[in-house]
PyMOL CGO cylinders between C-alpha atoms (Angstrom):
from pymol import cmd
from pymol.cgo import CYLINDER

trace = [
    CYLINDER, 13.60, 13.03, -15.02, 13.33, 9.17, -15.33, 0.3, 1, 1, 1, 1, 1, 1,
    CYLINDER, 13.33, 9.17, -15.33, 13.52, 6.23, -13.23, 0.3, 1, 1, 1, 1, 1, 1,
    CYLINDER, 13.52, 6.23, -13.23, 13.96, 2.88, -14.96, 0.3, 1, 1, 1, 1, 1, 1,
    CYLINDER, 13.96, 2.88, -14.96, 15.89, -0.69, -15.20, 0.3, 1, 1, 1, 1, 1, 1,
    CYLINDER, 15.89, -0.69, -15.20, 19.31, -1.13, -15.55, 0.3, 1, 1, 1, 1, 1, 1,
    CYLINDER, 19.31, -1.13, -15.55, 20.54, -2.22, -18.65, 0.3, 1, 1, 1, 1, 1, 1,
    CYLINDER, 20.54, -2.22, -18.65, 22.38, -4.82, -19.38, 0.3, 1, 1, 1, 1, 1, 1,
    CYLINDER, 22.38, -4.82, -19.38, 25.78, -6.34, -19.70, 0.3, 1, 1, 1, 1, 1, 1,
    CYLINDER, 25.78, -6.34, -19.70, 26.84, -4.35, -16.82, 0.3, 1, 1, 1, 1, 1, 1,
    CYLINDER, 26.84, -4.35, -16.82, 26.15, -0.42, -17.99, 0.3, 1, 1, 1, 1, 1, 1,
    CYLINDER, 26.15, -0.42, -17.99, 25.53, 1.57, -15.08, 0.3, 1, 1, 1, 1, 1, 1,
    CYLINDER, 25.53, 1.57, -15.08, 22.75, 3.43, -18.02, 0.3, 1, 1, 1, 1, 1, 1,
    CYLINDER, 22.75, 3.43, -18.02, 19.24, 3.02, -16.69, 0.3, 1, 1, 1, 1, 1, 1,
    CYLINDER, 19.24, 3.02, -16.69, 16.34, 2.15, -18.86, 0.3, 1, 1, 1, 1, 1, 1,
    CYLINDER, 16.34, 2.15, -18.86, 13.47, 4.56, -18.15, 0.3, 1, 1, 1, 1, 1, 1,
    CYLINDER, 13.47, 4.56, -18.15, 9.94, 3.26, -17.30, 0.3, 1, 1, 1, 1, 1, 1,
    CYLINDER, 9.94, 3.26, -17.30, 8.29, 6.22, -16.47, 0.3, 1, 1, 1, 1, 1, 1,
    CYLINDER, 8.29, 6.22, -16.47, 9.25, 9.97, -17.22, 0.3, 1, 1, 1, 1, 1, 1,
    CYLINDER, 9.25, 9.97, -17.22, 7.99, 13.19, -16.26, 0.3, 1, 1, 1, 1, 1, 1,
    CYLINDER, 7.99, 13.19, -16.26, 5.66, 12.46, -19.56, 0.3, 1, 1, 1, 1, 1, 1,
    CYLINDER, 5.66, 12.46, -19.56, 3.54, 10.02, -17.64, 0.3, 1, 1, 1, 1, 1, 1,
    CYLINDER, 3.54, 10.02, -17.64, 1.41, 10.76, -14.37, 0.3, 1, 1, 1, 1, 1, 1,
    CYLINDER, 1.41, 10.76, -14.37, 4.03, 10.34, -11.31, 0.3, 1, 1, 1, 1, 1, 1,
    CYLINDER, 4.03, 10.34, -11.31, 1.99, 7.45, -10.44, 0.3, 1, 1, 1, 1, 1, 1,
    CYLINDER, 1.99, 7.45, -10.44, 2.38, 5.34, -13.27, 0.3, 1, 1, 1, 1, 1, 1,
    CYLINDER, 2.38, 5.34, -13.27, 5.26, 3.26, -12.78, 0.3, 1, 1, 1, 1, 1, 1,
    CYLINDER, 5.26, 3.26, -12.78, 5.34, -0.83, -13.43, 0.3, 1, 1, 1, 1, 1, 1,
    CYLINDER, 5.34, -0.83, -13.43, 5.21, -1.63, -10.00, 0.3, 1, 1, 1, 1, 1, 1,
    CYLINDER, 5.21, -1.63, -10.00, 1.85, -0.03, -10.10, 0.3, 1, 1, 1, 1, 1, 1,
    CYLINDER, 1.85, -0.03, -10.10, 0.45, -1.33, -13.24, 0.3, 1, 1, 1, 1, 1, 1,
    CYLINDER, 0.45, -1.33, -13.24, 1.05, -4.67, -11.62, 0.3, 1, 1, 1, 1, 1, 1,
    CYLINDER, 1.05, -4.67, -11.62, -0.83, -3.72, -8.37, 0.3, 1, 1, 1, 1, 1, 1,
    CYLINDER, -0.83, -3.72, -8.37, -3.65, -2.33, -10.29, 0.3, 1, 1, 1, 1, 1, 1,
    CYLINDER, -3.65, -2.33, -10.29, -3.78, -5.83, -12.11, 0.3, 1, 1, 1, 1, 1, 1,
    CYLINDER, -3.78, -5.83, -12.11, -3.96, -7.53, -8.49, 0.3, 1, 1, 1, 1, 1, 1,
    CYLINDER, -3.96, -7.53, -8.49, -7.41, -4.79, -7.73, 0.3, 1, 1, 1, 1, 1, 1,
    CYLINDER, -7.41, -4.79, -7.73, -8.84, -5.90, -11.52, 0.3, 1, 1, 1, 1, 1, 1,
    CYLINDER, -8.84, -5.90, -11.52, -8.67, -9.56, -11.28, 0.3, 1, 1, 1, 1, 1, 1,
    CYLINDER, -8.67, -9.56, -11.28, -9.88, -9.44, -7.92, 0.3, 1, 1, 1, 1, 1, 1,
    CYLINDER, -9.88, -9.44, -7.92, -13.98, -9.00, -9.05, 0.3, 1, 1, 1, 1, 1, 1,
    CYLINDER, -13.98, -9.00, -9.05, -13.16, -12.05, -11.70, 0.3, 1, 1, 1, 1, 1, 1,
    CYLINDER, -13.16, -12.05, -11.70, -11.94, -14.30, -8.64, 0.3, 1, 1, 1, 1, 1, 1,
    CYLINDER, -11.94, -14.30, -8.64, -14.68, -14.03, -6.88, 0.3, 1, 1, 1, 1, 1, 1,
    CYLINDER, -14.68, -14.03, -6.88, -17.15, -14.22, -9.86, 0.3, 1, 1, 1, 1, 1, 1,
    CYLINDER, -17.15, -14.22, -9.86, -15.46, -17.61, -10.51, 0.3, 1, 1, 1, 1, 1, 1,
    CYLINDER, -15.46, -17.61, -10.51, -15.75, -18.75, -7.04, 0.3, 1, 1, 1, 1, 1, 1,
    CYLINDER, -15.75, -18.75, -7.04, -19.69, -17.98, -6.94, 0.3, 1, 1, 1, 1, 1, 1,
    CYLINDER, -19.69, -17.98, -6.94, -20.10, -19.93, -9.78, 0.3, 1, 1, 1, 1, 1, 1,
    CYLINDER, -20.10, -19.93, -9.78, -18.08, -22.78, -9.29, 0.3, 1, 1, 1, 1, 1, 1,
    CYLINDER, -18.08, -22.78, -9.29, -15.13, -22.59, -11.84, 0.3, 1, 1, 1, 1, 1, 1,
    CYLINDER, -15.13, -22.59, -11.84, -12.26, -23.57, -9.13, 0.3, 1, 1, 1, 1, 1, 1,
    CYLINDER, -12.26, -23.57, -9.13, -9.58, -24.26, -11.47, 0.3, 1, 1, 1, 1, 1, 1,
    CYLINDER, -9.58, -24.26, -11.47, -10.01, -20.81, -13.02, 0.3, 1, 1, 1, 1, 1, 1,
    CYLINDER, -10.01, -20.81, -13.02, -9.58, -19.01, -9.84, 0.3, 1, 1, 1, 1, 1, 1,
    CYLINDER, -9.58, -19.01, -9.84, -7.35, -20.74, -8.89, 0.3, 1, 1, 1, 1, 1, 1,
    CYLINDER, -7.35, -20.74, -8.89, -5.23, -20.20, -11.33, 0.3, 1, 1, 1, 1, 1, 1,
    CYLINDER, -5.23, -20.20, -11.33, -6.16, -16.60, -11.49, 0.3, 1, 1, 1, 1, 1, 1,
    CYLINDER, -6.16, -16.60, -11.49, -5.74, -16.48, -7.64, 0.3, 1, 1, 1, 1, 1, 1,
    CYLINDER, -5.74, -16.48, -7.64, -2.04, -17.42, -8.35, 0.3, 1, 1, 1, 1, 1, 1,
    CYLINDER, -2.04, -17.42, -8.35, -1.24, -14.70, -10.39, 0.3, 1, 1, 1, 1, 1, 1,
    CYLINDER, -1.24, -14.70, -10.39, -2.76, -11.68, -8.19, 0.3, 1, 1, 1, 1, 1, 1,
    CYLINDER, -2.76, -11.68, -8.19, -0.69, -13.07, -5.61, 0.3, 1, 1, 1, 1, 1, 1,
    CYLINDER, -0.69, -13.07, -5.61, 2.45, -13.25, -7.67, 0.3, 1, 1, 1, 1, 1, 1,
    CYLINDER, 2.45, -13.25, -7.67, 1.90, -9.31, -8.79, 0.3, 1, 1, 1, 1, 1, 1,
    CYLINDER, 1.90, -9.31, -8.79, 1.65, -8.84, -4.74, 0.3, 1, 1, 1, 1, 1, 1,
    CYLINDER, 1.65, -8.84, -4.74, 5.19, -10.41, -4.54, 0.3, 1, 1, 1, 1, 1, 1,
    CYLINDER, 5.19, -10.41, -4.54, 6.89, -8.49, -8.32, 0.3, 1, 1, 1, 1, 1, 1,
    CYLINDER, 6.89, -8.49, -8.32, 5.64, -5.11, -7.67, 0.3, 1, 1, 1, 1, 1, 1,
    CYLINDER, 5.64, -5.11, -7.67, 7.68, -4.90, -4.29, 0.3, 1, 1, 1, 1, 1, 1,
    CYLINDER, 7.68, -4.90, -4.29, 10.64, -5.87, -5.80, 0.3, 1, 1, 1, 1, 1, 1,
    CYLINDER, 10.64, -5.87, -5.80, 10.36, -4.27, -8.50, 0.3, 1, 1, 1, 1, 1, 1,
    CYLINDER, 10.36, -4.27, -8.50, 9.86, -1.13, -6.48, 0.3, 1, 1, 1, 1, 1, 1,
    CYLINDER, 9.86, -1.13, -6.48, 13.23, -1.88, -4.89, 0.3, 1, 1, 1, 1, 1, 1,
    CYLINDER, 13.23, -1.88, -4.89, 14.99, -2.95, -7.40, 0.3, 1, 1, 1, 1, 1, 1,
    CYLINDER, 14.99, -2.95, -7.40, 14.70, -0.11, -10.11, 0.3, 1, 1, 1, 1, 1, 1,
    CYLINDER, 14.70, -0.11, -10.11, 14.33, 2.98, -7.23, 0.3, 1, 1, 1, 1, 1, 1,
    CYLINDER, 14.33, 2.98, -7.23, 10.80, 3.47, -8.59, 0.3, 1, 1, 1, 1, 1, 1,
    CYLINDER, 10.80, 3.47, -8.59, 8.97, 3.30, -4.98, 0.3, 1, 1, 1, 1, 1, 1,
    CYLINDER, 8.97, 3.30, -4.98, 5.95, 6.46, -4.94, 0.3, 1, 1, 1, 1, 1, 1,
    CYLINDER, 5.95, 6.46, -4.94, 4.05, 7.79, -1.53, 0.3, 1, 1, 1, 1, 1, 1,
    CYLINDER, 4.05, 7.79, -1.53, 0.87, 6.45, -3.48, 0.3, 1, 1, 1, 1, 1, 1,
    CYLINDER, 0.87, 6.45, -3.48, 2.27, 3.14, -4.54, 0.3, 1, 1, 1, 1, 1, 1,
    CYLINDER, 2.27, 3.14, -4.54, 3.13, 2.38, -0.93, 0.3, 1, 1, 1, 1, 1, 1,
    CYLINDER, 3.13, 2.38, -0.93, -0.30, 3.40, 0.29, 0.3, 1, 1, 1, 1, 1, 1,
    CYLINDER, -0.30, 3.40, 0.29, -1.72, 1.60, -2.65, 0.3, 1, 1, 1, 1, 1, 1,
    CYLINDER, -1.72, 1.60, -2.65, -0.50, -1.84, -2.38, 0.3, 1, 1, 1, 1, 1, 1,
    CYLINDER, -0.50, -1.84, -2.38, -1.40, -2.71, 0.85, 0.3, 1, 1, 1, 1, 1, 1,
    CYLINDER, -1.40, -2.71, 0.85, -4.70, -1.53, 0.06, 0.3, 1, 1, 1, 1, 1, 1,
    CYLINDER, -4.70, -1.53, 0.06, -4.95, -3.69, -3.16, 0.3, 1, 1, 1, 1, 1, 1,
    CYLINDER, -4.95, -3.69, -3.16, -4.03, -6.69, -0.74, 0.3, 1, 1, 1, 1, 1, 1,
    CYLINDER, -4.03, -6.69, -0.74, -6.78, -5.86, 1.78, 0.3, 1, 1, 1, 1, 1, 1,
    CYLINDER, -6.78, -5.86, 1.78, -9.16, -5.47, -1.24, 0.3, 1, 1, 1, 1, 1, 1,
    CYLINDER, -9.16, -5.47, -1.24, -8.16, -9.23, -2.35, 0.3, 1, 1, 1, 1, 1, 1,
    CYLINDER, -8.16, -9.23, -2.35, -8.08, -11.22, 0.19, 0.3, 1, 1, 1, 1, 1, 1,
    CYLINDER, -8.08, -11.22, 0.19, -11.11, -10.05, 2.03, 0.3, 1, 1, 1, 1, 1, 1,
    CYLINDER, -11.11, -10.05, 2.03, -12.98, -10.36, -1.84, 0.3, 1, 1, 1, 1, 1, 1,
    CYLINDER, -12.98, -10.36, -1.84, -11.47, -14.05, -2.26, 0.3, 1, 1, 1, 1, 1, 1,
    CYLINDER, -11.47, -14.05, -2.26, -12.88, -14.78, 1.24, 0.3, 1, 1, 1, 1, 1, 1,
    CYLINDER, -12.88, -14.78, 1.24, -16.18, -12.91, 1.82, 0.3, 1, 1, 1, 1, 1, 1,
    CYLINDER, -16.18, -12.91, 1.82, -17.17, -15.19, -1.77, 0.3, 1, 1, 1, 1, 1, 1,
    CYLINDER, -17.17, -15.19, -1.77, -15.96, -18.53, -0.19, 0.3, 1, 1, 1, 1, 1, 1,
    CYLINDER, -15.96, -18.53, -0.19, -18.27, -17.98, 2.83, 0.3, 1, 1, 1, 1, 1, 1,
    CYLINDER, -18.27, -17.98, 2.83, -20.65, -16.71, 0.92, 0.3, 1, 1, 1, 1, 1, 1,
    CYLINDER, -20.65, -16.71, 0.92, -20.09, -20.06, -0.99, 0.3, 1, 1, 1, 1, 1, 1,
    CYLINDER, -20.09, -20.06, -0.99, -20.00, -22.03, 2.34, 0.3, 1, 1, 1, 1, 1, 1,
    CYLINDER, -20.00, -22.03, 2.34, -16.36, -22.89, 1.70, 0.3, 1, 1, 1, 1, 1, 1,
    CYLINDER, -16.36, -22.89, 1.70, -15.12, -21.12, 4.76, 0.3, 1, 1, 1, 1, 1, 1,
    CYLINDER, -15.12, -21.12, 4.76, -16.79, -20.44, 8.00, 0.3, 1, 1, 1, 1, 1, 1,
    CYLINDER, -16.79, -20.44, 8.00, -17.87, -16.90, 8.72, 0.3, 1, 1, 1, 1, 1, 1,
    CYLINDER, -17.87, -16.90, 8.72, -16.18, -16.33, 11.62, 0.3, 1, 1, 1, 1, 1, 1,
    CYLINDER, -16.18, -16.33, 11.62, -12.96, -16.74, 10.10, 0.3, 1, 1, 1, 1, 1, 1,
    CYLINDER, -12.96, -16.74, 10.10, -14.09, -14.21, 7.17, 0.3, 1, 1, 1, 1, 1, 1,
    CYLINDER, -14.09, -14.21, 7.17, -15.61, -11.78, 10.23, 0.3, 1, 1, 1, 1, 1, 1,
    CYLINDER, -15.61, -11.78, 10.23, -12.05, -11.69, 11.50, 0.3, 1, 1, 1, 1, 1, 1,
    CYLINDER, -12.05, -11.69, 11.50, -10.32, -11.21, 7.83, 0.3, 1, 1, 1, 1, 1, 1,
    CYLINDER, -10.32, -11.21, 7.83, -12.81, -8.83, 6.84, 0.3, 1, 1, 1, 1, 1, 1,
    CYLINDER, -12.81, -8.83, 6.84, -13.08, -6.81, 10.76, 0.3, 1, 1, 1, 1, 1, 1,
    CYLINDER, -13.08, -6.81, 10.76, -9.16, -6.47, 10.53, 0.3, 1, 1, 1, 1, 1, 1,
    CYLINDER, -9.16, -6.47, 10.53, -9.14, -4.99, 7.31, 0.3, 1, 1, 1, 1, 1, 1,
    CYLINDER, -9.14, -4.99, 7.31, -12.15, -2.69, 7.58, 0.3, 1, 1, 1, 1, 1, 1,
    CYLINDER, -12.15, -2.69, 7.58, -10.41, -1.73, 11.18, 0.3, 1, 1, 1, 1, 1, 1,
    CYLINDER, -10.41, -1.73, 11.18, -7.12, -0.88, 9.21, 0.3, 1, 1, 1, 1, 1, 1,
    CYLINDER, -7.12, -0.88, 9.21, -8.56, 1.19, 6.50, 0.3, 1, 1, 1, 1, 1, 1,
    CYLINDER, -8.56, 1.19, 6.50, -10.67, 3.00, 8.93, 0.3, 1, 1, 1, 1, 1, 1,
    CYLINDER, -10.67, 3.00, 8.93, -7.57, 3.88, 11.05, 0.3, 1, 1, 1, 1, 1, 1,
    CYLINDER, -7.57, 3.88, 11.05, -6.10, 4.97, 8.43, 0.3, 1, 1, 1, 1, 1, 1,
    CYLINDER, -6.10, 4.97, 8.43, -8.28, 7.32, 7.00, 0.3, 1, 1, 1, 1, 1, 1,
    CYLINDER, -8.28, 7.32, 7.00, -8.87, 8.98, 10.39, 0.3, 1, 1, 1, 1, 1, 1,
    CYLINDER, -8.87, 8.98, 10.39, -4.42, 9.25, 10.83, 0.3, 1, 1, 1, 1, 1, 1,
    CYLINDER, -4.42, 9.25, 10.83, -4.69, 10.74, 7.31, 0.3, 1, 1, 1, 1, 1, 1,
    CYLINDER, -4.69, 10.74, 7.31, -7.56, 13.45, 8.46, 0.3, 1, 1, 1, 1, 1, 1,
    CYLINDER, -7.56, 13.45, 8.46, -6.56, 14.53, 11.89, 0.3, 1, 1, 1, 1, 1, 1,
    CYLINDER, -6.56, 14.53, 11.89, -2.90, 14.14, 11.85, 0.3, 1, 1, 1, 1, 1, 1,
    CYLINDER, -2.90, 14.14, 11.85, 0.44, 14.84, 9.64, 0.3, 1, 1, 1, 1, 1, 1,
    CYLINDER, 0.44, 14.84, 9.64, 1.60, 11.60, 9.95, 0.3, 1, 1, 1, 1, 1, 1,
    CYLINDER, 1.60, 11.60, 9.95, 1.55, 10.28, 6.33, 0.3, 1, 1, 1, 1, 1, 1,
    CYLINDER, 1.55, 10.28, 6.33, 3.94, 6.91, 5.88, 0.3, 1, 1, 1, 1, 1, 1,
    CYLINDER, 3.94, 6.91, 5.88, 2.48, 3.63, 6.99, 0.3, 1, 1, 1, 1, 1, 1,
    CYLINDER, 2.48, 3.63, 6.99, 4.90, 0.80, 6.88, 0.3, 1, 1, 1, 1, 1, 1,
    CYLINDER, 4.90, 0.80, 6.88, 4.42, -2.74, 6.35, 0.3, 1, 1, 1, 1, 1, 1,
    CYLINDER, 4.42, -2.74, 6.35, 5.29, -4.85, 9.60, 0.3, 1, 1, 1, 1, 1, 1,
    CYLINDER, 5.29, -4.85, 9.60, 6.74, -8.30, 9.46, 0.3, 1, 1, 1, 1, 1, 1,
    CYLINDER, 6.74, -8.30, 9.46, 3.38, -9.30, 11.01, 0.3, 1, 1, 1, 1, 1, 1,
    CYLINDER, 3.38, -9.30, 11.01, 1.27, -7.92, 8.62, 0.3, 1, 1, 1, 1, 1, 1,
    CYLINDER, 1.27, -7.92, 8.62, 3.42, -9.17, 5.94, 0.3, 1, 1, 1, 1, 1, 1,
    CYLINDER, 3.42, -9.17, 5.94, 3.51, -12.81, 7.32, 0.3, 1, 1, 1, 1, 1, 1,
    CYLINDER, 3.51, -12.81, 7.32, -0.70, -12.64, 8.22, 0.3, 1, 1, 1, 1, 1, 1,
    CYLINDER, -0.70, -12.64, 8.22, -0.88, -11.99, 3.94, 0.3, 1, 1, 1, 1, 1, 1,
    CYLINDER, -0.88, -11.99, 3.94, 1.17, -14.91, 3.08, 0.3, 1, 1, 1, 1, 1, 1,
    CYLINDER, 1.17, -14.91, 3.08, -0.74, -16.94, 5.61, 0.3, 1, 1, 1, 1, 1, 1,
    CYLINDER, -0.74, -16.94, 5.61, -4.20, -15.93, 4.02, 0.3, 1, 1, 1, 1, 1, 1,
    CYLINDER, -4.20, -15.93, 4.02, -2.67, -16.27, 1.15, 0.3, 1, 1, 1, 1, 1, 1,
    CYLINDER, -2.67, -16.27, 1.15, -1.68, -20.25, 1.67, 0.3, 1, 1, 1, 1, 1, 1,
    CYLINDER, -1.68, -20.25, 1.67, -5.38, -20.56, 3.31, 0.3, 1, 1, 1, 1, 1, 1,
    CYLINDER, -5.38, -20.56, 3.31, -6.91, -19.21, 0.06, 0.3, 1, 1, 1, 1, 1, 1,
    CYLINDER, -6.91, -19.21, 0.06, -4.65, -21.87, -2.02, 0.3, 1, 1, 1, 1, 1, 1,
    CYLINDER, -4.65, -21.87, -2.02, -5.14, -24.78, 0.33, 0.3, 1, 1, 1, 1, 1, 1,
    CYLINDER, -5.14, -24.78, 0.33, -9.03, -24.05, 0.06, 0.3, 1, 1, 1, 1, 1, 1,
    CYLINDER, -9.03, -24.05, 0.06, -8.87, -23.09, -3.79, 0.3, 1, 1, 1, 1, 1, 1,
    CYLINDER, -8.87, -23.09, -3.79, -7.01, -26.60, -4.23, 0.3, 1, 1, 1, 1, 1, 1,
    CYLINDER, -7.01, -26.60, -4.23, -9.38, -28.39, -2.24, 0.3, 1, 1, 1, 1, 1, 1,
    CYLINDER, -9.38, -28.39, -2.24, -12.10, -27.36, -4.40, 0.3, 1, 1, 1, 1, 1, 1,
    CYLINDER, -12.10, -27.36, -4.40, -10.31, -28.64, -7.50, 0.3, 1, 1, 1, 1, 1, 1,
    CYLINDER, -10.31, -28.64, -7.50, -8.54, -31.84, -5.81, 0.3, 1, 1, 1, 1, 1, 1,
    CYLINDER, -8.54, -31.84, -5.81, -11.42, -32.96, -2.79, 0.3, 1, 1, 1, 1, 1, 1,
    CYLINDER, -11.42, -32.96, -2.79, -9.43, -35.26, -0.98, 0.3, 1, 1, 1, 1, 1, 1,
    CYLINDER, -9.43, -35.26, -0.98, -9.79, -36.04, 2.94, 0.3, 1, 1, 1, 1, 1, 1,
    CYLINDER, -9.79, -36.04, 2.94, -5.90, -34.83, 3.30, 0.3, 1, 1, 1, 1, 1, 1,
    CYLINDER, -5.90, -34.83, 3.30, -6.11, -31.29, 1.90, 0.3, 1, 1, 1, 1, 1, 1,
    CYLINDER, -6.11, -31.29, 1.90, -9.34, -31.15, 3.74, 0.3, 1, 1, 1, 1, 1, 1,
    CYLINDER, -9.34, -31.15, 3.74, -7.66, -31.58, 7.19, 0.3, 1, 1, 1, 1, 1, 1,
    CYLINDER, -7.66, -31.58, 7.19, -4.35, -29.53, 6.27, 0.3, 1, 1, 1, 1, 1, 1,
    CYLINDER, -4.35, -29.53, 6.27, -6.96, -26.00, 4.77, 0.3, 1, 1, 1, 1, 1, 1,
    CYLINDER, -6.96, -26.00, 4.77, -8.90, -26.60, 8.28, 0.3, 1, 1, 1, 1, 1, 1,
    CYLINDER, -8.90, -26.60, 8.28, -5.90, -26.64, 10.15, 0.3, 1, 1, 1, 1, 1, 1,
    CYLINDER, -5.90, -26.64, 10.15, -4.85, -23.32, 7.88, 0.3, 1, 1, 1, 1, 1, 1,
    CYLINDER, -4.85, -23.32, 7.88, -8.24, -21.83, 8.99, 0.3, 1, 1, 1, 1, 1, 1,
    CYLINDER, -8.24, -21.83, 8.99, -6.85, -21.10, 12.58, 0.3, 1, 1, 1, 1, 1, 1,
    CYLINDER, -6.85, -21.10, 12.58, -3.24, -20.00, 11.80, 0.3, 1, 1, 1, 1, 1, 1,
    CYLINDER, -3.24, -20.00, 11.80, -4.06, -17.63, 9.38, 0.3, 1, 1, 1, 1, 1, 1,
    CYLINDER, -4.06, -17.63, 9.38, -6.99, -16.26, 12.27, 0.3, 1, 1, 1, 1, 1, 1,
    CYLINDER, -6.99, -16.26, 12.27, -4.20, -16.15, 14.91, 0.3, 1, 1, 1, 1, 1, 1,
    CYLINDER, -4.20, -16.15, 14.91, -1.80, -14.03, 12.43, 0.3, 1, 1, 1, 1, 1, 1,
    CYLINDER, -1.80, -14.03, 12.43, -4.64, -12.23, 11.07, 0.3, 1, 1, 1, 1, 1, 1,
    CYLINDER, -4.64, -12.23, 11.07, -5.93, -11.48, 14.86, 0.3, 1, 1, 1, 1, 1, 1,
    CYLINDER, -5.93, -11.48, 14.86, -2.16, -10.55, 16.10, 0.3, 1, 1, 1, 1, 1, 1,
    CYLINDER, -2.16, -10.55, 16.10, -0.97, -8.33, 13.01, 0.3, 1, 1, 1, 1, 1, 1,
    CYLINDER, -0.97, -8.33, 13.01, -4.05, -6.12, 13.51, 0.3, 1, 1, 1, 1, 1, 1,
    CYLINDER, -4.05, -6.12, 13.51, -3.14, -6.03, 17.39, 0.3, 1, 1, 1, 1, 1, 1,
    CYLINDER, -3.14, -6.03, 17.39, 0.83, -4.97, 16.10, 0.3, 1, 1, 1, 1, 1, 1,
    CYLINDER, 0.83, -4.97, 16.10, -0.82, -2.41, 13.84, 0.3, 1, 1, 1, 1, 1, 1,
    CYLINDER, -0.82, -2.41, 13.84, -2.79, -0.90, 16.67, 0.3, 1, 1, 1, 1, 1, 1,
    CYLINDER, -2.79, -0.90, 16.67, 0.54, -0.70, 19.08, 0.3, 1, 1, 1, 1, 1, 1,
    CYLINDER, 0.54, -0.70, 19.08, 2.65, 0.56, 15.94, 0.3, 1, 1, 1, 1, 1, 1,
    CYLINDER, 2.65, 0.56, 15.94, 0.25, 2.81, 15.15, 0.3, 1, 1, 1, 1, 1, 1,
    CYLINDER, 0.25, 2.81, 15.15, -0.28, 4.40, 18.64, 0.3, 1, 1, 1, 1, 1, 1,
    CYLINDER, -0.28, 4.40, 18.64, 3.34, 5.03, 18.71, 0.3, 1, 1, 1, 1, 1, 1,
    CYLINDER, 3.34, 5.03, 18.71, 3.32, 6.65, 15.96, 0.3, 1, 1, 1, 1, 1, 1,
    CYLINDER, 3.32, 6.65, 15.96, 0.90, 9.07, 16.88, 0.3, 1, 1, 1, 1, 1, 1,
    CYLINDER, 0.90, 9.07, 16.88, 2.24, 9.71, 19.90, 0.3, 1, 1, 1, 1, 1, 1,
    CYLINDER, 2.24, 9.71, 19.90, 5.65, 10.39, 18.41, 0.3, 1, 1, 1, 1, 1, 1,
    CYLINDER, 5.65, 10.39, 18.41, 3.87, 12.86, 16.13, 0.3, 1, 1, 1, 1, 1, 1,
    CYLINDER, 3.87, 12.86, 16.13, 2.42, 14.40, 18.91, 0.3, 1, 1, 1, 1, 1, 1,
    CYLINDER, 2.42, 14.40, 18.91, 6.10, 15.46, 20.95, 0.3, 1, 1, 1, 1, 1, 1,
    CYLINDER, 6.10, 15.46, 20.95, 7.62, 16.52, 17.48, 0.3, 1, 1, 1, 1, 1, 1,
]
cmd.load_cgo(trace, "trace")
């Protein structure tokens, strides 16, 4: 059995790009969230020692892998259990990285990592402890959580561009960034919570 991309000029044929050859795991959407996790560590080593354009740059392409592998999930049928688990985990595992090393760098304030950083660690907590006690095994991405990773995402990038470019306008517009991305970041983990409590309960009356 293989899943893979269509070809082209309009064959309904499908060119494979895993088979049952290959771990079940080990699709392209994956490869490119494992590449998000690996240049994660070289981010942050570039932040500490002050080579902005680098991570930067970097920075830009983790996030674009966190936008491809999705759709490339979708688009060739090549979504896996793990994969789905995976990613969100990869994005966690980035962003609380790229900002635990800016406040460790003084860029950002710590309370705004505590909250990045608390939310996550909350998250993966929850979900190990669903995972242990109960059957419930599919965690969803909301719109919330979706929209709180873009919004770190900009407030990375605004901060990141700062550090390249330090003029008094980016200055004002990554501050301002600061306290939107807290407000999603505070309100996705709050949607999590209710989503997840549902869940469980649902679980519970099956």
């Amino acid at each position: 059995m293989s899943v893979g991309l269509p070809r082209p000029w309009g064959s309904n044929a499908r060119l494979p790009i895993y088979s049952s050859s290959v771990p079940r795991w080990l699709t392209v959407p994956n490869l490119f969230t494992l590449a998000r996790v690996v240049l994660t560590p070289v981010i942050i080593r570039d932040i500490v020692d002050g080579r902005h354009t680098r991570a930067l740059v970097l920075f830009l392409a983790a996030a674009w892998t966190d936008a491809i592998d999705g759709w490339l999930a979708r688009a060739t049928g090549s979504s896996t259990p793990g994969g789905a688990l995976f990613d969100p985990i990869a994005d966690k595992f980035l962003m609380s990285g790229i900002f635990l090393a800016m406040g460790a760098e003084g860029v950002v304030p710590w309370w705004f990592v505590a909250i990045v950083f608390g939310r996550d660690l909350y998250l993966l907590l929850a979900v190990v402890a669903i995972l242990a006690l109960t059957t419930v095994r599919k965690f969803p991405p909301s719109g919330w959580g979706k929209l709180s990773t873009f919004v770190q995402i900009a407030t990375a990038v605004c901060w990141m561009v700062y550090g390249v470019w330090p003029v008094q306008p980016l200055d004002a517009i990554a501050r301002a960034m600061l306290w939107i991305s807290a407000a999603c970041t505070v309100w996705s983990g709050l949607h999590y919570t209710i989503a997840g409590a549902r869940a469980l309960k649902s679980a519970r009356t099956r």
